[in-house]
N, C-alpha and C positions, 0 to 999 in steps of 0.2 A: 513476152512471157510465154511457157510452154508450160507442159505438164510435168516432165521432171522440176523444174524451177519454183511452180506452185506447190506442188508434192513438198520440197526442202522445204520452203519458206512455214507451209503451215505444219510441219514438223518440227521446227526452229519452233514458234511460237507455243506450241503443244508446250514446251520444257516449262515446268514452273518455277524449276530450281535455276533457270538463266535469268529470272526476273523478280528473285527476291528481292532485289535492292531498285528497283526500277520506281520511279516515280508514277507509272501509266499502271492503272488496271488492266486486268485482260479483258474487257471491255472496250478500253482505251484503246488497246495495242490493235484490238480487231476491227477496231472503228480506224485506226490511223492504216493497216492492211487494206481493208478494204478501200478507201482514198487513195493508196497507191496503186492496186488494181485499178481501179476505176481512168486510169492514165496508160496504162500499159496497154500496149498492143499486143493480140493474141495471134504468136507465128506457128505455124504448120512447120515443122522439119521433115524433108523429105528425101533429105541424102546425110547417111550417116559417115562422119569420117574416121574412121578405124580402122587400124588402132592406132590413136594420138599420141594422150595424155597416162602417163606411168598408174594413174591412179583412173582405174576405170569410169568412179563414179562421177567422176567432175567432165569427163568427155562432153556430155549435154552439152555445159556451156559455151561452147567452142561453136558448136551444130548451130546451136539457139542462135547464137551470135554470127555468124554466117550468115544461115537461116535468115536473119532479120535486119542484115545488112547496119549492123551497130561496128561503131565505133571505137567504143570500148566492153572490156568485160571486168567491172570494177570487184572484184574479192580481197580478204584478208589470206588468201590462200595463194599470191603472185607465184612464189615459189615453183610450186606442181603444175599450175595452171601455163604458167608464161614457160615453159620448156616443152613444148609437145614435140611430135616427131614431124608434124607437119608446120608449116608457116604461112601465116597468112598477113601479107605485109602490110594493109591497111589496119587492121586490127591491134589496140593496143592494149593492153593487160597491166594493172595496176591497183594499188588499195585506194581506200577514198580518198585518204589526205592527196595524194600524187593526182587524183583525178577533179577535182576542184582544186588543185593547184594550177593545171591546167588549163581548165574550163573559167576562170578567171582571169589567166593571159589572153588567153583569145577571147572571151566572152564577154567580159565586164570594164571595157575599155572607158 
């Protein structure tokens, strides 16, 4: 986790109108946020790689993900994200379903 990263997430969560239909309060939601914090490792970025990614503001996760020597960077946004100008061949870029599809072949043998 970094501080752009928390930034989005509790800006995502801000939105009320994303969670009209949701079964969780926003009680709930920040009770299940913070249990996800509470797992996450807080990384220090300290070398910035740009310019990457077409779209400025997603560069973060690239850094973070370097940064923190992860694996994957699971988003609904593959598209922007998995086309930078740089490559980093360990690193794999994918939405959830792809990344528990995954993490089930190799994991849950």
């Amino acid at each position: 986790m970094g501080n752009a990263l928390m930034a989005e997430y509790e800006d995502v969560l801000s939105r009320e109108s994303l969670f009209a239909d949701c079964i969780l309060s926003a009680e709930e939601r920040g009770a299940l946020f913070e249990a996800f914090l509470s797992v996450c490792s807080w990384i220090r970025i300290s070398y910035l790689w740009r310019p990457n990614l077409k779209d400025e503001a997603d560069n973060h996760l690239i850094e973070l993900a370097v940064a923190g020597n992860a694996d994957w960077v699971v988003t609904r946004n593959v598209r922007d994200v998995a086309h930078g100008e740089l490559v980093f061949p360990h690193l794999k870029i994918g939405n959830a379903g792809t990344f528990l599809e995954q993490w089930r072949s190799t994991w849950a043998r």
